[in-house]
Structures are given as C-alpha cells and as structure tokens.
TIGU-755322 format. One line per field, with one value per residue (C-alpha): x, y, z; residue number from 1. Coordinates in steps of 0.5 Angstrom, whole numbers, plus 2048, in hexadecimal, padded with zeros to 3 digits. Example, Ala and Ser with C-alpha at 12.3 -4.5 7.8 and 13.67 -1.06 7.14 Angstrom:
c1	c(819|81B)
c2	c(7F7|7FE)
c3	c(810|80E)
nr	c(1|2)
// end
This chain:
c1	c(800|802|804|7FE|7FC|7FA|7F5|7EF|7EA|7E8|7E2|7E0|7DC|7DE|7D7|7D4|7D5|7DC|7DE|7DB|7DD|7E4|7E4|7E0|7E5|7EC|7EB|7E6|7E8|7EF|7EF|7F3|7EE|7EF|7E9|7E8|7E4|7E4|7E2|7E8|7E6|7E1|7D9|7D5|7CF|7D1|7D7|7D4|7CD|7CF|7C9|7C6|7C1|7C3|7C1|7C0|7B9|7BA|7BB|7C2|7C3|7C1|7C5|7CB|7D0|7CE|7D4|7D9|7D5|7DB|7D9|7D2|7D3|7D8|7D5|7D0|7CB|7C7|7C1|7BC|7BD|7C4|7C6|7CC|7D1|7D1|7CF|7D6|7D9|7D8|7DA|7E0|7E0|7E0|7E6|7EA|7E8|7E9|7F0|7EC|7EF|7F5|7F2|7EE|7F0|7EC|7EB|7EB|7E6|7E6|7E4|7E4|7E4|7E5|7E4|7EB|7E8|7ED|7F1|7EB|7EC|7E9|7EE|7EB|7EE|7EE|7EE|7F4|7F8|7F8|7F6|7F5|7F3|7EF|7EC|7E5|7E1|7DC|7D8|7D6|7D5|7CE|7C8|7C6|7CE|7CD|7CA|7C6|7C4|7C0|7C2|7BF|7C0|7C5|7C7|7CE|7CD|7CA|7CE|7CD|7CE|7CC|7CD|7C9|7C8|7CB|7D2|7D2|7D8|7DC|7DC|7D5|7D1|7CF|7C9|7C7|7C4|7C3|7BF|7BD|7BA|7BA|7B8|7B5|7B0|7B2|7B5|7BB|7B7|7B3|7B9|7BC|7B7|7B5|7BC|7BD|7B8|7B9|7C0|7BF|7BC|7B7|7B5|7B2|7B0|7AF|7AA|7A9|7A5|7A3|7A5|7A3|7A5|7A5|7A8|7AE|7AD|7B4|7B7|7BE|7BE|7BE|7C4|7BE|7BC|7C3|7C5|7BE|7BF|7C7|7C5|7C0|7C4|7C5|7BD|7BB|7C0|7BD|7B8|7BA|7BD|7B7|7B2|7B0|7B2|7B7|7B6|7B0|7AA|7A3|7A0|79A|793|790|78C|78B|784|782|781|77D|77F|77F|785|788|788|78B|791|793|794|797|79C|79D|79F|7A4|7A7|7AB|7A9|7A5|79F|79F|79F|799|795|798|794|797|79C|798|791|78F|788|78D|792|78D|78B|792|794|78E|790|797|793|78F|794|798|792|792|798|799|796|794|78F|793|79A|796|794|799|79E|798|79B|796|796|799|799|79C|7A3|7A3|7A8|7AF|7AA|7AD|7AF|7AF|7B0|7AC|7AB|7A4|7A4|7AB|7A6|7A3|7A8|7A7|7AF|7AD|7A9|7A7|7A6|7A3|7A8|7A3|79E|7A3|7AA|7B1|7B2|7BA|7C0|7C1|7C6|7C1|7BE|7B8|7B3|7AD|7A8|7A8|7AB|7B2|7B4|7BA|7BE|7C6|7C7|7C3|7C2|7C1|7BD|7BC|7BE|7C2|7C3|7C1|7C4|7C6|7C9|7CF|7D2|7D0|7D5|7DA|7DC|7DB|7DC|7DC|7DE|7DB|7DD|7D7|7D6|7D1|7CC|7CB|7C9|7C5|7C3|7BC|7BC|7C0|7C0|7C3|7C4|7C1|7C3|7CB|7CD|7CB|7CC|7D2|7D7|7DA|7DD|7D9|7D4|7D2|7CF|7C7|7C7|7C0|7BB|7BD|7BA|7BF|7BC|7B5|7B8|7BC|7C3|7C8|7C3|7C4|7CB|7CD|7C9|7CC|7D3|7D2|7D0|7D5|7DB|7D7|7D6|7DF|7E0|7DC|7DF|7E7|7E4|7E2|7E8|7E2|7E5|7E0|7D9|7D4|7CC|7C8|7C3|7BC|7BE|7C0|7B9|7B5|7B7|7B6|7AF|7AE|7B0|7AD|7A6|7A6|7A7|7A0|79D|79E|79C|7A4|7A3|79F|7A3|7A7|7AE|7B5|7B4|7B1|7B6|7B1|7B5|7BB|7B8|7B9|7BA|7B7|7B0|7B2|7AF|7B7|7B8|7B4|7AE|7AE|7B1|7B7|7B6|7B2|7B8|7BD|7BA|7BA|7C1|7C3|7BF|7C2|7CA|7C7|7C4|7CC|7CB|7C5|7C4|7CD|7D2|7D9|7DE|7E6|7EB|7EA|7E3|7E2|7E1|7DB|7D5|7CE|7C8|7C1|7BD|7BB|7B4|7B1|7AC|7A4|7A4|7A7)
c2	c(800|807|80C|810|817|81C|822|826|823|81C|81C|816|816|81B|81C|822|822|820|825|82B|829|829|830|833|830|831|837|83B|838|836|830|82B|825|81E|81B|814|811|80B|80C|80E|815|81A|81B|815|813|815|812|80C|80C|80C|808|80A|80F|812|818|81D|81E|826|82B|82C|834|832|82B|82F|832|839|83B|83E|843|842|83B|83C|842|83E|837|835|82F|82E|82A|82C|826|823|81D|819|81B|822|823|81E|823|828|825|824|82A|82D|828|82B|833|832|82D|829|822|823|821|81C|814|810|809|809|807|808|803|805|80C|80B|812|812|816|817|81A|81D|81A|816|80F|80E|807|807|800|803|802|809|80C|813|817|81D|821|821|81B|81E|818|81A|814|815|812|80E|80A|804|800|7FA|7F3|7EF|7E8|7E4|7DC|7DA|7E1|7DE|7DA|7DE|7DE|7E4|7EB|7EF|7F6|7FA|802|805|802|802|801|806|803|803|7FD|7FA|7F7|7F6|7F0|7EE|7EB|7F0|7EF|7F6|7F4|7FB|800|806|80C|809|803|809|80C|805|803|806|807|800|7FF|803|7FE|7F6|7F2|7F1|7F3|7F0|7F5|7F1|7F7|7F5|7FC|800|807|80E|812|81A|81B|820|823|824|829|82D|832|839|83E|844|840|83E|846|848|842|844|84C|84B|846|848|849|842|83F|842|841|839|839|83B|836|830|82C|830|832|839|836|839|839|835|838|834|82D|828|828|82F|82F|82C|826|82A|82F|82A|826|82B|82D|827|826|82D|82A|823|827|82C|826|825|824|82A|826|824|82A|82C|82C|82C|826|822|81F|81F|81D|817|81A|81E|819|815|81A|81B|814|811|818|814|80E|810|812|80B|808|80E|80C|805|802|7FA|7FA|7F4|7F7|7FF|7FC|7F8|7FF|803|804|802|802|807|80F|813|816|811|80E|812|815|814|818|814|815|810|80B|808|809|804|7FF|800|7FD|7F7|7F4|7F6|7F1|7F3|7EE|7EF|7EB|7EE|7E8|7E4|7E6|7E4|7DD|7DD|7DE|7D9|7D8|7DA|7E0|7E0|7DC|7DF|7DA|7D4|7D8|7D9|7E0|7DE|7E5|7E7|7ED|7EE|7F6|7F8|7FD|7FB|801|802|801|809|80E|80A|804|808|80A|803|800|804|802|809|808|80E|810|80A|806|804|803|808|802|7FF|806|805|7FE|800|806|80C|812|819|820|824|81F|821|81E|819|818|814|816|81C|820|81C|820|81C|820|81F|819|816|81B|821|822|820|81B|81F|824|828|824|82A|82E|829|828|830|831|82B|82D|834|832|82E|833|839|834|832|83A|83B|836|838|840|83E|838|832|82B|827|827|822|821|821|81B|81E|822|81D|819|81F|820|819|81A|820|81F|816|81B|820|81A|816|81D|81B|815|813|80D|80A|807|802|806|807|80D|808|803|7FE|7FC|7F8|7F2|7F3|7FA|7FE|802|809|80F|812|819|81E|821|828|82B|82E|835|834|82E|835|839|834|832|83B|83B|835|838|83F|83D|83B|834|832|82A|82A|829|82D|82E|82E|829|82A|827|82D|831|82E|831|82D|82F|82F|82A|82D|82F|82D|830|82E|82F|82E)
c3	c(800|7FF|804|805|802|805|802|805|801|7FD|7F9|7F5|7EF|7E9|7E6|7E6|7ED|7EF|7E9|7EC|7F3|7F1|7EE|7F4|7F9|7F5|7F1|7F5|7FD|7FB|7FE|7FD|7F8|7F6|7F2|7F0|7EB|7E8|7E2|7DC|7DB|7DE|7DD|7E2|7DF|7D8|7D8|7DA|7D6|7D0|7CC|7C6|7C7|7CE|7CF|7D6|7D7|7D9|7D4|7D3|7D5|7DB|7DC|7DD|7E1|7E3|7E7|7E2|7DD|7D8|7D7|7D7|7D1|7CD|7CD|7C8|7C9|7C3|7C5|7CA|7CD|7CD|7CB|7CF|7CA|7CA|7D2|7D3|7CE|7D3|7D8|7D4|7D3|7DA|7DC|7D7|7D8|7E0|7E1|7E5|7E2|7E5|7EC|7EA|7EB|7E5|7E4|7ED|7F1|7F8|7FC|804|808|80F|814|819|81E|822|81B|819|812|80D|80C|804|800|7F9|7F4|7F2|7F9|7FB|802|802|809|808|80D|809|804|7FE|7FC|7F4|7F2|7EF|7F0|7EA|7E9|7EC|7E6|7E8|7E4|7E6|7EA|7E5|7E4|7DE|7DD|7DC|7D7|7D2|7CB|7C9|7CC|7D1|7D3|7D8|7D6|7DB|7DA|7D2|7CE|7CC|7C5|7C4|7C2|7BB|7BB|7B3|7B2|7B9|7BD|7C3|7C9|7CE|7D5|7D9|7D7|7DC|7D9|7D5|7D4|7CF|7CD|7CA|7C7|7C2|7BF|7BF|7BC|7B6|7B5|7B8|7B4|7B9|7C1|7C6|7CD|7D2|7D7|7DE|7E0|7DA|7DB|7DB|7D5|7D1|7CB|7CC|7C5|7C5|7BF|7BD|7C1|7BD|7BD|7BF|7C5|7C7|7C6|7CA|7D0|7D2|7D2|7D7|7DB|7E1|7E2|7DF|7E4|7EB|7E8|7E8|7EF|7F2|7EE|7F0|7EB|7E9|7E3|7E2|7DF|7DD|7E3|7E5|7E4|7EA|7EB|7E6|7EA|7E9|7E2|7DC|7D8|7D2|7D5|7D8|7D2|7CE|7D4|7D4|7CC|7CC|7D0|7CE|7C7|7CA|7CD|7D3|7DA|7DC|7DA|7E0|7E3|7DF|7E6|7ED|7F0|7EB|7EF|7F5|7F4|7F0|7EE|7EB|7E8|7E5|7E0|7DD|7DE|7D9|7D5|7D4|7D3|7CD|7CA|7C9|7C7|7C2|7C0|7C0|7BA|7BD|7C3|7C7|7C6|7C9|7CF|7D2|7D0|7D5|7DC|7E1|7E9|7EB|7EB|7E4|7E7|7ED|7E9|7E6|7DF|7D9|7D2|7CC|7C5|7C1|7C6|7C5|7BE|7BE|7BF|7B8|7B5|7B3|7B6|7BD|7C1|7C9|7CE|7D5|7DB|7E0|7E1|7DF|7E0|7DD|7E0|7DD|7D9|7D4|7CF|7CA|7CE|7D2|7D4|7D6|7DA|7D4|7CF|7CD|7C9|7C5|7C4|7C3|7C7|7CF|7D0|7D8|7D8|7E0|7E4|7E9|7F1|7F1|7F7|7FC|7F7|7F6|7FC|7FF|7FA|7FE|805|809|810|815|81C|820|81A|818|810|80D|80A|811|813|80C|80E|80E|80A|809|80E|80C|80F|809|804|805|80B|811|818|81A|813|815|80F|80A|806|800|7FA|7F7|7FD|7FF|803|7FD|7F8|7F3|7EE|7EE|7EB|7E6|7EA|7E7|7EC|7F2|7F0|7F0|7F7|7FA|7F8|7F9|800|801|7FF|804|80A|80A|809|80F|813|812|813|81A|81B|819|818|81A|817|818|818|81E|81F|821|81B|816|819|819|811|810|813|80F|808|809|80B|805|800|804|802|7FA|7F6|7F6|7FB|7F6|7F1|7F2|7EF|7F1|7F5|7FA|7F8|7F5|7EF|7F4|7F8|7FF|7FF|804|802|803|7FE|7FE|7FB|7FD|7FA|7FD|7F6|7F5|7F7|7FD|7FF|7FD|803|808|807|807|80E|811|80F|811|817|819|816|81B|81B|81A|81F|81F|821|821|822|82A|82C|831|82C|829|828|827|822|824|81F|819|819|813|80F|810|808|802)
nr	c(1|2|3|4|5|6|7|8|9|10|11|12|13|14|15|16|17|18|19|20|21|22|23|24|25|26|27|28|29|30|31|32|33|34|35|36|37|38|39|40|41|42|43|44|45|46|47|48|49|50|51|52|53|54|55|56|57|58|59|60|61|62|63|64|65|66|67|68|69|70|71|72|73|74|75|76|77|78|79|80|81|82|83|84|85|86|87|88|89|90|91|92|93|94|95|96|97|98|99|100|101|102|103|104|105|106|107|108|109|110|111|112|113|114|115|116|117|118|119|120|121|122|123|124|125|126|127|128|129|130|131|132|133|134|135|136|137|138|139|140|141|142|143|144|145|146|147|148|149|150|151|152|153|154|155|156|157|158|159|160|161|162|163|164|165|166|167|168|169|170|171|172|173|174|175|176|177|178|179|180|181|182|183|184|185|186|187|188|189|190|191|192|193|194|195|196|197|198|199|200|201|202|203|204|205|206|207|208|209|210|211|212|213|214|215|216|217|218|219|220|221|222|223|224|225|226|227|228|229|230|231|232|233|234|235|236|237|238|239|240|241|242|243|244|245|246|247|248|249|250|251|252|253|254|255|256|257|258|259|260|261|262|263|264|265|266|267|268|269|270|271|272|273|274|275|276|277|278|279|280|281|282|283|284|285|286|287|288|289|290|291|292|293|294|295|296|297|298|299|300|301|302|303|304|305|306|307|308|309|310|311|312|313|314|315|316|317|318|319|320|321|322|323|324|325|326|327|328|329|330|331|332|333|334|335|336|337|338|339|340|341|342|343|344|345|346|347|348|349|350|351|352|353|354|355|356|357|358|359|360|361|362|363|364|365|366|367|368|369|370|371|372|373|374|375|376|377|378|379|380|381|382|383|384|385|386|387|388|389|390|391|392|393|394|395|396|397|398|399|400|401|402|403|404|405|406|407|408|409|410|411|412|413|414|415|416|417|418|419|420|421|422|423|424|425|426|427|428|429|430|431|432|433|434|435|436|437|438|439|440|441|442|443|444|445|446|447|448|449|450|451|452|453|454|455|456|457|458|459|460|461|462|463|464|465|466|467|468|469|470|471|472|473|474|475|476|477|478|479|480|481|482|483|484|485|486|487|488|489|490|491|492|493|494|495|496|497|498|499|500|501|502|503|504|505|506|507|508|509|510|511|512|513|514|515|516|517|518|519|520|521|522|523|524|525|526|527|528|529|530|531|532|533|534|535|536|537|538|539|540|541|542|543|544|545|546|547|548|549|550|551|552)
// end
C-alpha cells in the first residue's frame, strides 16, 4: 500500500456533481481537492449511458452550469432537448475550460472512508491502493449509477450478447440484422426502443409496467431563440432557483376540477402538443388529488390508443393501476408508434414473467424467444445503491448502509447523523431527481463551499447532524410525500425495483426553490440542526432541531 496522501477535500464522482465540487472548492475556496472517478474521463450519467436515443428530459439552456456566465455565452447547444453526445461534449468542454482534470484520479473506485475521530479525518481507500486523508469526504456519485440486471435463472448461459444501457459500449453496438430483445419500458427503455427498431432486423419488449409517457416535441434550436435566452439569463436562471421544478413554466390555472370537460379537454392537447413535461403542470392538483389525475391519465391513455394501430397491442401498452406521475413521467420520440411497425413485437411478462435465460433467449412461461442480442433497460439501485456500494463508516465506525438497513435517514438530504464531514451531494431526502438535477447540484455545491468557508472563518473543523434534526427532517420530507400521489406507484423512488430493499419514498417533494430556503434558513440561523466545533471538543456549539416548514 502507498503512503497515504494528504488533502483538504476528496469528492468521489466526477459527474456534474463532482465536477462543480471541484471547481468550487479548489478554484473559489483554494482547498486542496482530490476527485475519484472510476469512469476514464468526466461526464457521469452521460458517460455511462451512451445508448441510441439518450437523451436529457429537461431543456438544454437550463440543463447546465450557471455558475460562470462566459460559459454560459459562448456555448452553443442545438437542440431543445439535448442528446447524450452533445451534453457529454459539454461536460467535456468545462473539464478543459477550468483545469479540472489535473485533480481527477480516472478509472479508480473508492471502496472504503473510514472517519478517524481523533485525527478529524476521513481515511479513503482506492482500487488502485491509494490511501488519502483528507479533513472533509463529498460524496457525488449520482443517483441513477449503479446499474442493475435483474438475477435472472440461466442469465450466464445465454450465447449472444447483452448490455445494460447504463453501461453502454464506448464503440456502440450494430444491430443489423439481429434479432433483439429490450427488457424495461422506463425512461431508457422509451428512448432505446425506437432506435433500435429502425436498425434490428426484428425487436421484441418484454413490459412488465407500461408507462406513462409525453411527447418531447424535440426540435433545432433557433439562432434567435439562443441569441434571446443568453441575453436574459440571469433573470431566467433566479427564476429556475426558485422554482419548483427547477426549471420556469407556465403557471397552473388552477383545479383540474374547477373547470368544464371541454376546456380541460383543450388545456391539456395545448399542452400534450407543445411537449414537455408542463403537461403536467396544467392543474395544481394533479399530483395531489386522484380525482384530479385521472383526467390527464385517461388523457394519455386516449392517445396511445390513437396512436397505435392494433387493438390488443394499445391495450397491453395503456398504464394501469397506478396515478400519472406516480412513476418517473417519461418523454419520448416516437415510442408508441414503433409498435406500428411490422419487425416489433410486445410481450407482457406482468401476468407471466421472465422465468430464465437461456442459450437462445428468454422464456417466458411455455414460450422460448429466440434472439441474439438481450437489451437491459431494467434500471438501477437509485439514490441509495451507489453509496451503498462504498464502504462509509464514521466515528463509532458503523457502516452507513447498516445506518441505512431500514432505510435512508438524512439532514437535508446532504449530511447524516454520526458521519461528521461527510456531505453527499442530491443524496435521498433532497429533492434532486424531481427536479432540474443541475439546479440541485449547484445548490448542494454552493451550500457546501458556504458551510466550509464559515467553518475556517470561525475556526470549525467539525460539522455533524443532529439526530432530532435528522428525525425531524425525515418526518418531514416522508409527510410531505404522503400528502401527494407519489407513494402510490411502485417506483424506484420508493425503491420498488430492488427486491428487499426498504420501501421509503427518497427524494423530497417540497421543490426546489422551497427546499432552497429551507437550506438558506438553516445556514443563516448558525446551521440549526448541526453540531460544530473545533479540534478542542469544548468548543462545540450545538444546534437547535430545524423547524420544518408546516407546508410546501
């Protein structure tokens, strides 16, 4: 083992997360940063998720970094919504423009971070056989990253090939005249779908849920429009800050209940034809009231049945059973209309499921489906999977995913009671994958960098939760999910996809600009609900629980 290395700050992940982390901390804080990643170059998500037809889901001039308004002006995104090579261009492209590569360890995983309290370190342990101390640990390791197949019988013995789209070859995949199965109908199942349809030979989706999808009505994006947006950024950006979605929208006209069939009728094709998802915005009861959701739900309904040309196939394609919206909504191009086509086939493994892999394919109950390439579009262990994979254990040396066992327990969705120093970044209990995750990213780093700068102005070197502050956060963000429709769909927001894994609804639904002032509250009120103090425990000075807010 190597001698260990010292710094003032080790992030793992260098997403969009880690990235910004480094930047803030090393070029604004001048701390000393090391950043791990065990992809070989920046980017996260979009260097993992490289199949056909990724895409981001929210508009490209606000699916980036506002931090720098140099960048802002001089990049040039050409799509409303931006596909997976030209966001990992820019993410590229900001490695380069700010040096962060020259503190970024590639193709390394950290596989423990153990807190030395009597140091006031964190000990972290690479693959690689480094061991760095470093007085603080930034946890950006994403929360859609680690990948999941399921553990299917025989999946070893298939002959042909198989790939999971969130680890996607660098190289791409030819799938000309082959025979194809995708597995999953989620968000990257939709995206996949279509474009490989247009090259196998023939496809066949295996859905377990069908799912709620809108159109994107992607499109170019207009030198005007562009010239326009960047001349009122900063207004358009306070604007995202304080939104709750993160990014601005038209606002709601009120309940889906309060006005006639006919104009509802009307509001919601003004707004399945624009695209996007303020469809479901249109009310703001939607996600709230199921009297309420039903009416875009059949909406959506109506419209694959439009849409897709045989009966039996529509109806096996409807989603049932659960509220639009309950589950991750998805944009799509094309999707319903793939199944048109007359080399697409889709079987339903809800009633019967996938019973094994074998040599040939899949079987499904008394059927065997002969195919040469399997597609996962199955998902992931969301939120809490990818720092369960790392072994975090802090001052009473207790792993954090036997603190998790029964599900994970947060501080504002950034730190956690007994792992001092530790801030993970769009962790469960923020809002993060609700919302514009640049929005939460920047928040969470900007927090971060104002909390340490506060800490060596007043002589801090120890930061911690508080446990009635953690509790009562949990209390909070797990009733302001009961008060919405979310808890009704079996998701991975509730962990639903991973057998075994705790039912506990993760990120929080209060949005992002309310989550904002909660955050600015708690630092301004002398960071109520933490514990700091100096290397001399006398000195510590403990915060009141936070008082959380009796409304969204």
């Amino acid at each position: 083992m190597s001698d260990i290395q010292r710094c003032d700050a080790v992030v793992i992940g260098a997403g969009f997360a880690g990235m910004y982390a480094l930047h803030r901390l090393r070029d604004d804080l001048g701390l000393r940063v090391r950043v791990f990643e065990r992809g070989t170059d920046v980017g996260g998500t979009w260097y993992w998720n490289r199949y056909p037809g990724a895409r981001c889901d929210v508009e490209s001039m606000y699916y980036s970094y506002s931090f720098s308004a140099e960048l802002e002006q001089e990049w040039e995104w050409s799509e409303l919504y931006p596909a997976q090579p030209e966001i990992l261009a820019y993410a590229n492209h900001v490695a380069d423009r700010f040096d962060l590569r020259a503190d970024i360890a590639f193709e390394t995983s950290v596989e423990s971070a153990e807190f030395d309290e009597g140091a006031l370190e964190w000990i972290v342990r690479t693959d690689r056989g480094e061991t760095v101390a470093a007085r603080f640990l930034i946890t950006a390791v994403g929360c859609l990253s680690a990948s999941r197949i399921p553990p299917f019988p025989g999946l070893d013995s298939f002959a042909g090939e198989i790939y999971h789209t969130g680890e996607w070859p660098h190289e791409g995949v030819d799938f000309s005249g082959k025979r194809v199965a995708v597995v999953g109908t989620g968000s990257s199942g939709l995206q996949v779908i279509p474009k490989i349809a247009e090259q196998a030979e023939h496809l066949t989706v295996f859905q377990r849920t069908p799912a709620f999808s809108l159109p994107a009505r992607n499109r170019p994006l207009g030198a005007q429009e562009v010239a326009e947006f960047k001349a009122d950024y900063p207004a358009r950006r306070a604007a995202a800050r304080m939104a709750p979605s993160g990014v601005p929208g038209i606002p709601p006209v009120g309940s889906a209940l309060s006005v006639t069939d006919e104009q509802r009728e009307q509001l919601l094709t003004e707004r399945w034809n624009r695209g996007g998802t303020s469809f479901m915005r249109v009310f703001n009861d939607t996600v709230v009231n199921l009297d309420a959701n039903e009416f875009s739900a059949e909406f959506v309904r109506e419209r694959i049945r439009d849409i897709v040309d045989d009966p039996a196939t529509a109806d096996k394609l409807i989603p049932r059973g659960y509220p639009i919206g309950a589950k991750r909504i998805c944009l799509d191009t094309d999707y319903w209309v793939t199944f048109n086509r007359d080399n697409v086939d889709l079987v339903s493994v809800r009633d019967t499921p996938i019973e094994e892999i074998t040599a040939a394919g899949l079987r499904v109950g008394d059927t065997e489906y002969a195919v040469d390439v399997i597609v996962f579009a199955t998902g992931y262990d969301a939120m809490t999977g990818p720092l369960n994979a790392i072994d975090i254990r802090g001052a009473d040396g207790v792993a954090l995913r036997e603190t998790w066992a029964a599900g994970p327990r947060t501080y504002l969705g950034i730190a956690t009671a007994g792992f001092p120093n530790l801030f993970m970044l769009t962790a469960p209990g923020s809002p993060s994958v609700l919302v514009n995750v640049i929005i939460s990213i920047e928040q969470h780093v900007d927090w971060v960098a104002d909390t340490l700068t506060h800490m060596r102005e007043n002589g801090y070197s120890r930061i911690e939760a508080v446990l009635d502050a953690q509790d009562r956060w949990v209390e909070h963000v797990n009733e302001a999910a009961s008060r919405t429709l979310f808890l009704q769909g079996n998701s991975w927001y509730l962990g639903a996809n991973v057998p075994g894994k705790p039912r506990v609804f993760m990120p929080y639904v209060g949005g992002a600009g309310p989550y904002r002032k909660i955050c600015d509250e708690v630092a301004a009120d002398g960071y109520r609900g933490f514990t700091l103090s100096a290397a001399n425990p006398e000195s510590a000075t403990s915060g009141r629980a936070v008082d959380v807010p009796a409304g969204n």
